[in-house]
C-alpha positions in Angstrom: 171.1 43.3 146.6 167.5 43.1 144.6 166.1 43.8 148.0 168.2 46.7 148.4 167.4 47.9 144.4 163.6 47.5 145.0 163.4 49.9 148.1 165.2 52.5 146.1 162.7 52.1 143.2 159.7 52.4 145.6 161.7 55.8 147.4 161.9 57.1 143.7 158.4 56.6 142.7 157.3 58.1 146.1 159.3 61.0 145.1 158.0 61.6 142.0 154.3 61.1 143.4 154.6 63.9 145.9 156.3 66.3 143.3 153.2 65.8 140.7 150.9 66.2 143.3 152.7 69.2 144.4 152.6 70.6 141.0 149.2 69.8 140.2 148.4 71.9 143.7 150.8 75.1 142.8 148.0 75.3 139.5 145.5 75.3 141.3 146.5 77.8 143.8 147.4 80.2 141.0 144.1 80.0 138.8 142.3 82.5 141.5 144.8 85.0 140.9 143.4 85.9 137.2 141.2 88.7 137.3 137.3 87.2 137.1 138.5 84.4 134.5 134.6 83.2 133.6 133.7 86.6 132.9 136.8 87.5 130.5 136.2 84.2 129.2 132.2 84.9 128.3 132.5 88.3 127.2 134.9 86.7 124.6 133.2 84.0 123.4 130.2 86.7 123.1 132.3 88.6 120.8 134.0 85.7 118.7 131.1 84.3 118.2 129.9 85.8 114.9 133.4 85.3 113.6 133.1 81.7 114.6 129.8 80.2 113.9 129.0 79.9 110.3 131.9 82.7 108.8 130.8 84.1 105.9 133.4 83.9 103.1 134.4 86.7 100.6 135.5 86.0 96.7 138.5 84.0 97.1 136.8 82.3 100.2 138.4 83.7 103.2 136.8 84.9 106.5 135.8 88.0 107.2 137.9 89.3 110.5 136.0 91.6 112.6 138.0 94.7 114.0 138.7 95.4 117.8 137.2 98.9 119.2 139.7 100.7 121.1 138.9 102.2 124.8 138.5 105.6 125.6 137.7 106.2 121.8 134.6 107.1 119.7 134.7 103.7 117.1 133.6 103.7 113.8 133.2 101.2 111.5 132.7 100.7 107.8 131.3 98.2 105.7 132.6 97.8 102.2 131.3 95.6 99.6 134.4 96.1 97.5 138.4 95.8 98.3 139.6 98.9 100.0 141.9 100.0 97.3 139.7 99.4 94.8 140.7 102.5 93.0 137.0 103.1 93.2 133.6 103.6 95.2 135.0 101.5 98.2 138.6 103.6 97.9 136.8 106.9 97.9 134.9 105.8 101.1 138.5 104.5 102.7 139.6 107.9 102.1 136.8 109.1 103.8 137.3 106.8 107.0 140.9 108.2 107.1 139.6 111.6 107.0 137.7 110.7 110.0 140.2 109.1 111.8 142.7 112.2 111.1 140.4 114.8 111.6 138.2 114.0 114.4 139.6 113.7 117.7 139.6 110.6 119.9 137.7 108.4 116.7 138.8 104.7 116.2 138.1 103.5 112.2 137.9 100.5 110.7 136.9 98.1 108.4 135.9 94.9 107.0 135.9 94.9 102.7 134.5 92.4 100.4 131.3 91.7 101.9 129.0 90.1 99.8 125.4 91.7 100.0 122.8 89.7 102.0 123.1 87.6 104.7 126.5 87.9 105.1 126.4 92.0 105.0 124.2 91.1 108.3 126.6 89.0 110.2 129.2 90.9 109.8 127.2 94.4 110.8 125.6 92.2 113.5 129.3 91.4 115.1 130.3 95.2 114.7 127.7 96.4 116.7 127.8 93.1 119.1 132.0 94.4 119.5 130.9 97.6 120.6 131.4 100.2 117.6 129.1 103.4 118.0 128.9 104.3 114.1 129.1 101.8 111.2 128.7 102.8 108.1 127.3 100.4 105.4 128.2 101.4 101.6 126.3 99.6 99.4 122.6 99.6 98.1 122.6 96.3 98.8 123.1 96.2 102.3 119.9 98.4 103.3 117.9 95.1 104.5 120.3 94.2 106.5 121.5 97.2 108.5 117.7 97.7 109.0 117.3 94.5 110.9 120.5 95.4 112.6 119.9 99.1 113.7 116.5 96.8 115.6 118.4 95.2 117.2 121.3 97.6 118.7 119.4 100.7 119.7 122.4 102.4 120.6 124.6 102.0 117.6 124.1 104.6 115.2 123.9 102.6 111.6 124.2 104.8 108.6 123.7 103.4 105.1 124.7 104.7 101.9 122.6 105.2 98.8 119.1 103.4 100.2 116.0 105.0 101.0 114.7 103.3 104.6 115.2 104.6 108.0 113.8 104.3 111.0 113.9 107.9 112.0 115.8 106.9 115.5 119.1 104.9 115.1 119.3 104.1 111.5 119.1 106.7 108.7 120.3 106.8 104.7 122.9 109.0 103.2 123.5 110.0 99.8 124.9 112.6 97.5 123.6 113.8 93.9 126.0 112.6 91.7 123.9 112.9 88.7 124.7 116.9 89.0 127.9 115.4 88.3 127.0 112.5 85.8 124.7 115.6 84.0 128.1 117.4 83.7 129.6 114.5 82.1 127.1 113.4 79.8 128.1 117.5 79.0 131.5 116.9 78.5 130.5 113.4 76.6 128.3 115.0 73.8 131.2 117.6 73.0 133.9 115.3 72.8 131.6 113.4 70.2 130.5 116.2 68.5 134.2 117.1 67.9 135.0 113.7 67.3 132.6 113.1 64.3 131.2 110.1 66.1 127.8 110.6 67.3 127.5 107.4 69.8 127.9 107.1 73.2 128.2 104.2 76.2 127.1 103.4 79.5 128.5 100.9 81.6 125.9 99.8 84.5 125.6 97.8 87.6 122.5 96.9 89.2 118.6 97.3 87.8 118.4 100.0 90.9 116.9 103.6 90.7 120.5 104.9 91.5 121.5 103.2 88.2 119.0 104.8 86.0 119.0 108.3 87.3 122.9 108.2 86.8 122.5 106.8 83.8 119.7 109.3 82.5 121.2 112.3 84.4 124.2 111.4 81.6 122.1 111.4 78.8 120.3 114.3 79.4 124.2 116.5 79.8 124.7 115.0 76.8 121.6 116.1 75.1 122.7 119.6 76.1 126.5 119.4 74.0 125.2 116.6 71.3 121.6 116.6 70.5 122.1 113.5 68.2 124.1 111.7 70.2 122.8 108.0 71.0 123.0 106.0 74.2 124.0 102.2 74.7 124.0 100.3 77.8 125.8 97.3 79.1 124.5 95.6 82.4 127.3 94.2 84.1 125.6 92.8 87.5 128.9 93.3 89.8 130.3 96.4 91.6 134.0 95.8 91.3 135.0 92.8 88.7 138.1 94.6 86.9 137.5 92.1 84.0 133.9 92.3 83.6 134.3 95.8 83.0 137.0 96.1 80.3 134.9 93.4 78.5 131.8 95.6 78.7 133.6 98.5 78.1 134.9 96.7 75.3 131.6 95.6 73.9 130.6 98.9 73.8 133.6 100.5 72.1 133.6 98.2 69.4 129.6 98.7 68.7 130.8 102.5 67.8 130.9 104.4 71.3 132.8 106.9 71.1 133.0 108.1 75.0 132.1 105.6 77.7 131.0 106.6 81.1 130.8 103.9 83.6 128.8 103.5 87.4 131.6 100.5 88.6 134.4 101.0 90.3 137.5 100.5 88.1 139.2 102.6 85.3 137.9 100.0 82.6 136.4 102.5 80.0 139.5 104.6 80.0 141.6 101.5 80.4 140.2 99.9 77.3 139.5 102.9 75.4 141.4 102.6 71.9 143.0 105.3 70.3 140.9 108.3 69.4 138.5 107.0 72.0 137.5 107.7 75.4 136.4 107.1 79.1 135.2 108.7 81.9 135.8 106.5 85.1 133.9 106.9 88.5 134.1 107.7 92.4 137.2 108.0 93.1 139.4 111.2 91.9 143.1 109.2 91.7 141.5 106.8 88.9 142.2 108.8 85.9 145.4 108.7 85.1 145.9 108.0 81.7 145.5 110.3 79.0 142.0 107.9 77.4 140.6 108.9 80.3 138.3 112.1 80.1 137.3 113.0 83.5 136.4 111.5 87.1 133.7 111.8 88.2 134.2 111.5 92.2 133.0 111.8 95.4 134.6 113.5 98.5 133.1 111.6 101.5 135.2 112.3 104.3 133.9 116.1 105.6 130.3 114.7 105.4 131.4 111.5 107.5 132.9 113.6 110.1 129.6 116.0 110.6 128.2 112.2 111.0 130.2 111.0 113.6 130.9 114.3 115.6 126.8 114.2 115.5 126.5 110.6 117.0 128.8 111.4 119.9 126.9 114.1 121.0 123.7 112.8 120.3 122.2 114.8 118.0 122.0 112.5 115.0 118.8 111.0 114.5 118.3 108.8 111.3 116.6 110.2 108.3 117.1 110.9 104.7 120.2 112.9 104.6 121.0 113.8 100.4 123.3 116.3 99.7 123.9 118.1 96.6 126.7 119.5 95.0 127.2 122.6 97.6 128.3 120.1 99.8 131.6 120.2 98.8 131.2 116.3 98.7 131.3 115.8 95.1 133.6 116.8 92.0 134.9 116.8 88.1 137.8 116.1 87.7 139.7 118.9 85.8 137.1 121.4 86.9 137.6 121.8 90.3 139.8 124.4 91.7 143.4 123.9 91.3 142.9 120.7 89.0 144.0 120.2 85.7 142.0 119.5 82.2 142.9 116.0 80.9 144.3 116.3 77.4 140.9 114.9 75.9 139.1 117.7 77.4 141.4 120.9 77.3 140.6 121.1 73.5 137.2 121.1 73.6 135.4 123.7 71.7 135.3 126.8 74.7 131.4 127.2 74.2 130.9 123.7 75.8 133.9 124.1 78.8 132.5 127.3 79.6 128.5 126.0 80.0 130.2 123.2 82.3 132.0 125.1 83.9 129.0 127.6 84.7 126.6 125.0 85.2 129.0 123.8 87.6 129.7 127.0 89.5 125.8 127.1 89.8 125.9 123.9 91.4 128.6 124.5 93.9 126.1 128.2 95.2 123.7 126.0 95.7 121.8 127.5 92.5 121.1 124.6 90.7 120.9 121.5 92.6 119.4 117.6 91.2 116.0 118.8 90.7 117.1 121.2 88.1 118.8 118.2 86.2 115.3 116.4 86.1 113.1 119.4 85.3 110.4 118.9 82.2 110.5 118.2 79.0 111.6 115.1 79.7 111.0 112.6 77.3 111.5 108.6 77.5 112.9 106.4 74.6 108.9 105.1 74.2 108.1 108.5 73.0 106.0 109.2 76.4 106.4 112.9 77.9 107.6 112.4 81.7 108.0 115.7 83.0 106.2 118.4 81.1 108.0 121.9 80.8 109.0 123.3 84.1 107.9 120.1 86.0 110.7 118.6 88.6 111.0 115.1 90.3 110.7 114.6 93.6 113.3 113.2 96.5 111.0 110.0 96.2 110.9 109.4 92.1 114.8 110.2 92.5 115.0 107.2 94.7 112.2 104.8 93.8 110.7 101.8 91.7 107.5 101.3 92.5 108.2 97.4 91.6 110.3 98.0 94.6 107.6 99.3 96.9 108.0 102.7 96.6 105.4 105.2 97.1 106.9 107.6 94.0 104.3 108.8 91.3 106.7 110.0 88.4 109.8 106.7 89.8 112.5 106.4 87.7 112.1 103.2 85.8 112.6 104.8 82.6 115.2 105.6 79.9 115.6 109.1 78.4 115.0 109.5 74.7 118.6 109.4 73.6 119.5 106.3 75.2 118.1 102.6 73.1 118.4 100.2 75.6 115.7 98.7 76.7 114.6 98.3 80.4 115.8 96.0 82.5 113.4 93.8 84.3 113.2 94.0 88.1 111.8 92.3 90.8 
């Protein structure tokens, strides 16, 4: 009987032997039927790999995710160093992806947000191009190094970044708009609202020592020279693009010094937000962020036609980097409550119609292409140290516009410089 028990453990291990080896033999058969394995396999490590090795973290210390391009489409990718629905700068330019996506045929979009500025912004515009996007767009000053050392590198990807001043005349170029025709308009608008207010002060809520800061901020003043020749200027630096409580604090700050109006160059409804009663904001870059009735006007950009031109321009090969700056005949920026079919906000519609009408005609001037940026910096132009920058009748150039010489800018005039009506006092820079 044990004899008989062993023979039938030996049958049923023998049995069990040949079905794992059988098994192990069907898997092997079958791995050749998988379309070129190793090659799937490398091109995906390729691609991961920028996601994988050393992720860069945003804020709140995720990863970033880099998008898939589709096949058969034209893809396009944007960089954003803010949240997408920021209600801001980076929601305007979201808009304007959309735009693309909706109006140009056989586009792919997409987009990584939150990208902090540096070496991060290059790893992730490094795996963009390494996926296989045509176009990326990068939209912030801040990421100008970077998509330099990119566009290098990718020949064939278009790189187009917003608000710098490099290119390398071939595959990566600069694009911006003149929002100081707009901020000019403002500062406008600013001065008469103080004027009628009793309350001679105003505030300025800004980002980064850049030249894109202080022409804003002096294209502002000088509007507001035009409406409020007393009128004073006060600046708070807030170092951040987006940081919803940063900015009410600032705004804040400068409310309770006296300000009557406060304009801001971040991205969040803040000054209108914490405007108290019988005070007032203006908010910035995107047109669906003034919504209460503190708020004055927007003033907003309208990125999505220009984007287009872009893209429709890459595919057929006709866009070659350079210095592309568009004005206010564009089409690409606006004032809120002035545009067609918009709507005064109630701190505006009962402004004395002397001032709404010289915005208005300013504007209209603007929009004909009949006064354009370098009519909002024409001479006399005089800085808060009492020096004369632009005599009568003199105009920047494209280069002062854009430049610090501290930053290695070839300007003469540059715009590291406050105009008369504003008493801050420089900020340093590097």
């Amino acid at each position: 009987m044990n004899r008989e028990r062993l023979w039938k453990l030996l049958l049923l291990t023998l049995v069990f032997s040949l079905l794992l080896v059988a098994c192990g033999g069907d898997t092997e058969e079958t791995e050749p039927a998988v379309d070129e394995p190793a090659a799937v396999e490398e091109t995906a490590v390729e691609e991961a790999a920028p996601e994988v090795e050393a992720p860069a973290a945003d804020t709140s210390g995720g990863q970033y995710q880099i998008p898939a391009t589709e096949e058969g489409k034209y893809n396009v990718a944007f960089v954003f160093v803010g949240p997408h629905d920021d209600g801001g700068w980076t929601q305007a330019h979201d808009v304007g992806r959309m735009y693309v996506e909706a109006n140009v045929a056989d586009v792919h979009t997409a987009y990584v947000e939150t990208v902090a500025e540096g070496a991060d912004a290059e790893q992730v515009i490094r795996s963009l191009a390494r996926k296989g996007f045509d176009v990326i767009f990068t939209t912030s000053f801040g990421y100008m190094d970077a998509s330099e050392i990119v566009a290098e590198e990718f020949p064939d990807v278009d790189i187009i970044h917003i608000s710098g001043f490099k290119s390398n005349e071939a595959n990566f170029g600069n694009l911006m708009g003149a929002m100081e025709d707009i901020k000019y308009l403002a500062g406008m608008l600013a001065g008469s609202r103080a004027m009628v207010d009793g309350n001679p002060k105003l505030g300025y809520i800004a980002t980064f020592p850049i030249p894109e800061e202080l022409r804003l901020g002096n294209a502002f003043a000088l509007g507001a020279q035009k409406t409020c020749p007393d009128c004073t200027i006060d600046v708070r630096w807030i170092f951040t693009w987006h940081d919803p409580i940063v900015e009410k604090e600032a705004a804040a700050s400068l409310f309770d010094s006296g300000a009557q109006v406060v304009m801001t160059g971040a991205d969040t409804p803040a000054p209108a937000e914490a405007a108290p009663e019988g005070k007032w904001g203006i908010t910035y870059d995107y047109s669906d962020n003034c919504k209460i009735d503190t708020c004055l006007t927007s003033m907003y950009w309208n990125w999505g036609p220009v984007y287009a031109d872009i893209v429709e321009a890459s595919r057929d090969g006709s866009w070659v980097g350079g210095w592309q700056y568009f004005d206010a005949d564009s089409g690409a920026i606006g004032l809120l409550g002035f545009m067609d079919g918009e709507t005064l906000q109630p701190g505006a519609a009962d402004l004395p119609e002397a001032d709404l009408n010289m915005i208005r005609e300013t504007l209209a001037a603007m929009l004909a292409g009949e006064f354009t940026r370098f009519d909002v910096f024409t001479g006399p132009i005089t800085d808060n140290q009492g020096n004369l920058v632009l005599a009568e009748g003199e105009s920047l150039e494209q280069l002062d516009l854009d430049g610090f010489a501290q930053f290695g800018s070839p300007c003469e005039t540059c715009m590291y410089w406050w105009n008369e009506n504003i008493t801050a006092e420089l900020p340093e820079v590097e």
